[in-house]
N, C-alpha and C positions, 0 to 999 in steps of 0.2 A: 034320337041318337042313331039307329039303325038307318032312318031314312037318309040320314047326310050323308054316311058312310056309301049307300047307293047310290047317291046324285053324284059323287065325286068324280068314281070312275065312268061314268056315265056321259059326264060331259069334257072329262082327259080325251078319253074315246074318241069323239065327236071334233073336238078343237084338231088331233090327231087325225083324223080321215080329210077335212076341210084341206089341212098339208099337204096331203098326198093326192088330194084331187088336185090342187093347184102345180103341183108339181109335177103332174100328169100331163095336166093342159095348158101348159107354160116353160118358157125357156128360162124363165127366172125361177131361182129355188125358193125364192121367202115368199114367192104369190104375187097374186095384183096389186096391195095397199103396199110392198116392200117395195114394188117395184116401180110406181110412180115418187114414191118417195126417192128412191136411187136419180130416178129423171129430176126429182126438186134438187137435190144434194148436187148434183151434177151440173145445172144451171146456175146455182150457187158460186158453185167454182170457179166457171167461166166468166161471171160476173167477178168474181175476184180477181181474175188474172188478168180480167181487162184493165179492172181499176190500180193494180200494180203497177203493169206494165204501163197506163197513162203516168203515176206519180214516177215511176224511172224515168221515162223520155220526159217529162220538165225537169224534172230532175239535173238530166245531161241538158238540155237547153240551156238553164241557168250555168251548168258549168263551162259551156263552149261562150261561152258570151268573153271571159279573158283567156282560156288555155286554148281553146279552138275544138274542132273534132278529133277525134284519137286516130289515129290508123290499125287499132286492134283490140276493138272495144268486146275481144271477150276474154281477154286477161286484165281488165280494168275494176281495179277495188278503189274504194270509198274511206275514207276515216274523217268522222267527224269530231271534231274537237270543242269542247267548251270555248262561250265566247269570250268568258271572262278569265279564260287561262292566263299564265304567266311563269316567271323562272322557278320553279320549286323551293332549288337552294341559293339563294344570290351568290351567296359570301364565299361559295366553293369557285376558287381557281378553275380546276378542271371537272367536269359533272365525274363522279367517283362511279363505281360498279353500282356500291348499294342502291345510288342515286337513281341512275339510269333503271335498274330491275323494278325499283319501288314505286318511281314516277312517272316513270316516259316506256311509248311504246316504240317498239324497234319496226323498223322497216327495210325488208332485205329482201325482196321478190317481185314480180313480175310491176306493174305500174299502178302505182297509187295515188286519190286525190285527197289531199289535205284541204279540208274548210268546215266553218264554224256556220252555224245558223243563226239570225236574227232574224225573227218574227216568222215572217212569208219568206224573207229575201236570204241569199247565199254569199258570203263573203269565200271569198280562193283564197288560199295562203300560199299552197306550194302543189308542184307536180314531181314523184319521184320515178321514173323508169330502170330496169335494172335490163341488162343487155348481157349473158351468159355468149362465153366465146363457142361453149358449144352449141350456138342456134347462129352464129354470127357469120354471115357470106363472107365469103373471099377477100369481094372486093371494098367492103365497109373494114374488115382490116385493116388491108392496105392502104387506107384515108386515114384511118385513127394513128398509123406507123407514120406517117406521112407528115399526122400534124404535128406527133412528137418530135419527129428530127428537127422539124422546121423552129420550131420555137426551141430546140436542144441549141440548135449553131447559132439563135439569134445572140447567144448568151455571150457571143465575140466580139457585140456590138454595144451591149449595155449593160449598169450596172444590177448588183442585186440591190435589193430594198432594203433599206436602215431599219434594224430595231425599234430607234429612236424617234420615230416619224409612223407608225406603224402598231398592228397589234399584235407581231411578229413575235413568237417567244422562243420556237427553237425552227431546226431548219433553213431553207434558203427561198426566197421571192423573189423573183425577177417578173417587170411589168411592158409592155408594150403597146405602141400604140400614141395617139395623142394625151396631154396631159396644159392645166394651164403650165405657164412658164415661169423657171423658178430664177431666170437672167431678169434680171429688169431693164433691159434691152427688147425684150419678146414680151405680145402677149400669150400665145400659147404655142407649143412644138412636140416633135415628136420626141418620144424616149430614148437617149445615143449616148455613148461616152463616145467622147470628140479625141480621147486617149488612145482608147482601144480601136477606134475607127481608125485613127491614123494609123493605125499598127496595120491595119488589114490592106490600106493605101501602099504603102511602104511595103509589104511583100508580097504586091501586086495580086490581092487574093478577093478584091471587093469586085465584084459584076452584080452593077445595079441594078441590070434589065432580069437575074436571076430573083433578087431579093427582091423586085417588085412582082415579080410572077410569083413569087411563093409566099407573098402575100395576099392577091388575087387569089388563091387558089384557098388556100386558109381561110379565106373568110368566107367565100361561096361552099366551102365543106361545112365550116359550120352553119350556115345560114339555115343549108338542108337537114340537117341533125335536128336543129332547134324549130323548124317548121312541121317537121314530124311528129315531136313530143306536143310541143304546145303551138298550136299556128295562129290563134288568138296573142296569148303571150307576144309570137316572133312579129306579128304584124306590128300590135302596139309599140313597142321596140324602133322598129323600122321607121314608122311612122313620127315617134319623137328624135330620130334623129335626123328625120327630113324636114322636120317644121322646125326644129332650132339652126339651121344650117349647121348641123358638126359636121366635122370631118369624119367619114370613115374609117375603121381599121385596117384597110386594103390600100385607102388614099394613102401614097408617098408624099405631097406636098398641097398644101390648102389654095383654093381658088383656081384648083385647077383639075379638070377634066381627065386628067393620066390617072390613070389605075381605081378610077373611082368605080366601086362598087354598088349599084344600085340593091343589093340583096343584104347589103352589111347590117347589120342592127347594133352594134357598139363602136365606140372608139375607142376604147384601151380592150388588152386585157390581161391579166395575171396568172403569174402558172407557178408552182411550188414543188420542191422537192426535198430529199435529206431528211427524212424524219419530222415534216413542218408540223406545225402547231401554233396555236395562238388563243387569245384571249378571246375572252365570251363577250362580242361587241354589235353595233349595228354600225354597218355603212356608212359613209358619205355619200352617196351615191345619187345620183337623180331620183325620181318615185315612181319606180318602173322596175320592168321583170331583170334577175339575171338570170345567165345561163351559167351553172358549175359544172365541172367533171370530174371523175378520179376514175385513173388509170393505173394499173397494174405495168411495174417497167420493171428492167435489171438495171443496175448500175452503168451498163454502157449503152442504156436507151431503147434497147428493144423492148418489146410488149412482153410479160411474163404472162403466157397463156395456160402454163401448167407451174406448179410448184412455187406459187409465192408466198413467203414464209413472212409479212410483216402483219405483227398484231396488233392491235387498236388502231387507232386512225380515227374516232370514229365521227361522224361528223352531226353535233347536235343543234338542234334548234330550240333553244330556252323557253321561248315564251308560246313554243306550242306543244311542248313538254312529248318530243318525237325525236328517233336518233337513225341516221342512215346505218347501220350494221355493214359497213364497209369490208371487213374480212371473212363475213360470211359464205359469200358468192364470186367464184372466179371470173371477173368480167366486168366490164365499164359500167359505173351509175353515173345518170346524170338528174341534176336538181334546175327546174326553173321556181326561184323564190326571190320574194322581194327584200332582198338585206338591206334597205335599206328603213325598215319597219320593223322584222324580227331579231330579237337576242341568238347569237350564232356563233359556235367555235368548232376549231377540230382539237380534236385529243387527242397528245400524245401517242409516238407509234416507235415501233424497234423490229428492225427484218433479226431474227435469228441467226441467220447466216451472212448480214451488211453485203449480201449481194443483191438484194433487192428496194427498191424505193417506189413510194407511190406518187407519179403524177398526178396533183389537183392544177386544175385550171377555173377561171371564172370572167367571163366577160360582161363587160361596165360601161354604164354610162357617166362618166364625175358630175358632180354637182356643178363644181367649181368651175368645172370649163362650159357647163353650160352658163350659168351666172357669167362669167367672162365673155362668152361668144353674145350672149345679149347685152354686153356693155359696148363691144364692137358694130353692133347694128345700130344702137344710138348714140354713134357718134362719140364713146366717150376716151375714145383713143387719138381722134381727128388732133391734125394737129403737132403731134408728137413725133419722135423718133424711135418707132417702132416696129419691128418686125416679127413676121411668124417662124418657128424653129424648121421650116422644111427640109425634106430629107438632101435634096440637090444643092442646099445653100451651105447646109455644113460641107458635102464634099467639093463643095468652090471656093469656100474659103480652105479648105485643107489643103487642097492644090495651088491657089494661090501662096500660100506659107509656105509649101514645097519647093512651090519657082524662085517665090525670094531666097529662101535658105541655098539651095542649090547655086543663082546668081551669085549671093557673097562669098560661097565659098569656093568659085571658079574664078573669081574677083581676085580671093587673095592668094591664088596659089599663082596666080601671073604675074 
């Protein structure tokens, strides 16, 4: 008993001076065996962070194969989604609060990639960017100001969108753009009330050569918009509209070289305002990317860059159980998704003070008019008495009608 009681302190002692020789004769405090081990743990690491950083960059490989490169891949997050996801609550109208908090995650900052994993491989669903007006240049304003007026006045020209034909359930749509043709005179034309055109005719307020430039310009602003977020996405885009021969959304009249847009990537597209909303639907669409926006405006069209008072809006996607949180952030989101695959609505909105409204836009490919335009290559129009809705044809027959009406009524006053 006594002898262990001796050995104890005897070799504390000893373990004890070992420390302090080494710590003598060493810049490392724990000695030689801590401090190769410090060197293993440290190689370790390194080895870690390579093999990280390799599964990121495939990672973003497989993601750039449809969205493209980012232009600011260090505010780029990730969300992966189950692949067997779907709508939580069908039978709900509108996704309620409790719904949204319970099942779906919000997304409301800097740029996010939506996709599911199978196996090895990466399916893309969607790409969300958010654009805060305080980081936003001058001059990307004044395009965003720019597009709104532009598409504000086209509203002298065409109708809104019917309810009835539509997933429409409050608010106003109005569409632009080519569309198949609903004369059975035409196979396909541009979107016009031939009513309200005449009105612009008649007090002398139509300049073509304006309204074709500020189509041109509309479609090369968004072209560049949408090549930044996603240039995978804008190419694929681009690329289905040049191997199906559509018309462009810049194009004023088909078959013809005037105002065509080599940069265009859709032919129509849709913009909303008034509190809009709609049902929880998928597309017609071709099976290819869109591009959406929502914009903060007043009543009389201008961008609300401080104090916009409208709440909900908020724009969800069903079947990947994710919701844009549109009122959380002062500033433009924009979505490239393929609605033509995912379950998709907006919800419900109300400015407090009805001086504010939010601009959504969405540009598209139709289904219909591509199915159409490939019945036109094979000949299944040949033959018939048919025409395309170009923009020059309505205003020649307009003026035509002007000359006669004007003739008879110089006729009968003599």
């Amino acid at each position: 008993m006594d002898t262990k009681d001796q050995e104890k302190p005897t070799n504390i002692s000893i373990y004890k001076r070992q420390l302090v020789k080494y710590d003598s004769d060493s810049e490392s405090i724990s000695g030689g065996k801590k401090k190769a081990n410090r060197l293993s743990i440290s190689k370790k690491r390194n080895r870690y962070g390579k093999k990280k950083n390799q599964i990121l960059q495939h990672r973003e490989t497989k993601m750039e194969m449809l969205f493209g490169q980012t232009h600011n891949i260090k505010k780029l997050f990730h969300c992966c989604v189950p692949k067997e996801i779907s709508d939580p609550v069908p039978h709900e109208l509108f996704s309620s609060y409790q719904t949204l908090k319970t099942f779906y995650r919000p997304l409301y900052k800097n740029k996010v990639r939506v996709f599911s994993k199978m196996g090895n491989s990466i399916k893309n669903h969607m790409i969300v960017e958010f654009f805060p007006f305080d980081h936003m240049v001058e001059d990307r304003k004044k395009g965003w100001q720019e597009f709104v007026d532009f598409l504000l006045h086209r509203r002298n020209f065409i109708n809104d969108v019917s309810k009835k034909n539509s997933s429409l359930l409050s608010g106003t749509m109005y569409a632009e753009g080519w569309r198949k043709a609903q004369v059975s005179s035409q196979i396909f034309g541009r979107y016009i009330n031939q009513t309200k055109l005449n009105q612009q005719v008649k007090k002398m307020e139509l300049n073509q050569d304006e309204e074709a430039a500020g189509f041109m310009k509309m479609g090369f602003f968004l072209s560049r918009v949408f090549q930044e977020i996603a240039s995978g996405a804008y190419e694929s885009c681009k690329s289905y509209l040049k191997e199906h021969s559509l018309p462009s959304l810049s194009q004023m009249n088909f078959n013809q070289k005037d105002n065509y847009c080599p940069d265009n990537f859709s032919s129509a597209i849709t913009y909303t305002i008034n509190d809009f909303s709609n049902k929880a639907h998928v597309d017609n669409d071709s099976d290819n990317w869109t591009l959406i926006g929502f914009i903060p405006i007043r009543q009389n069209g201008k961008i609300a860059y401080k104090d916009f008072d409208v709440e909900g809006g908020e724009f969800v996607i069903r079947d990947l159980q994710v919701f844009i949180d549109l009122p959380r952030v002062e500033g433009i989101k924009l979505v490239v998704l393929k609605t033509s695959e995912l379950k998709h609505q907006t919800l419900p909105s109300k400015s407090t003070s009805d001086l504010c409204t939010r601009f959504g836009f969405s540009c598209q490919i139709s289904k219909t008019m591509t199915n159409t335009m490939e019945k036109f290559h094979n000949n299944y129009y040949k033959g018939r008495n048919h025409t395309f809705g170009n923009y020059d044809d309505y205003i020649k027959r307009l003026m035509k009608s002007e000359l006669v009406f004007f003739t008879i009524k110089f006729c009968f006053f003599l």
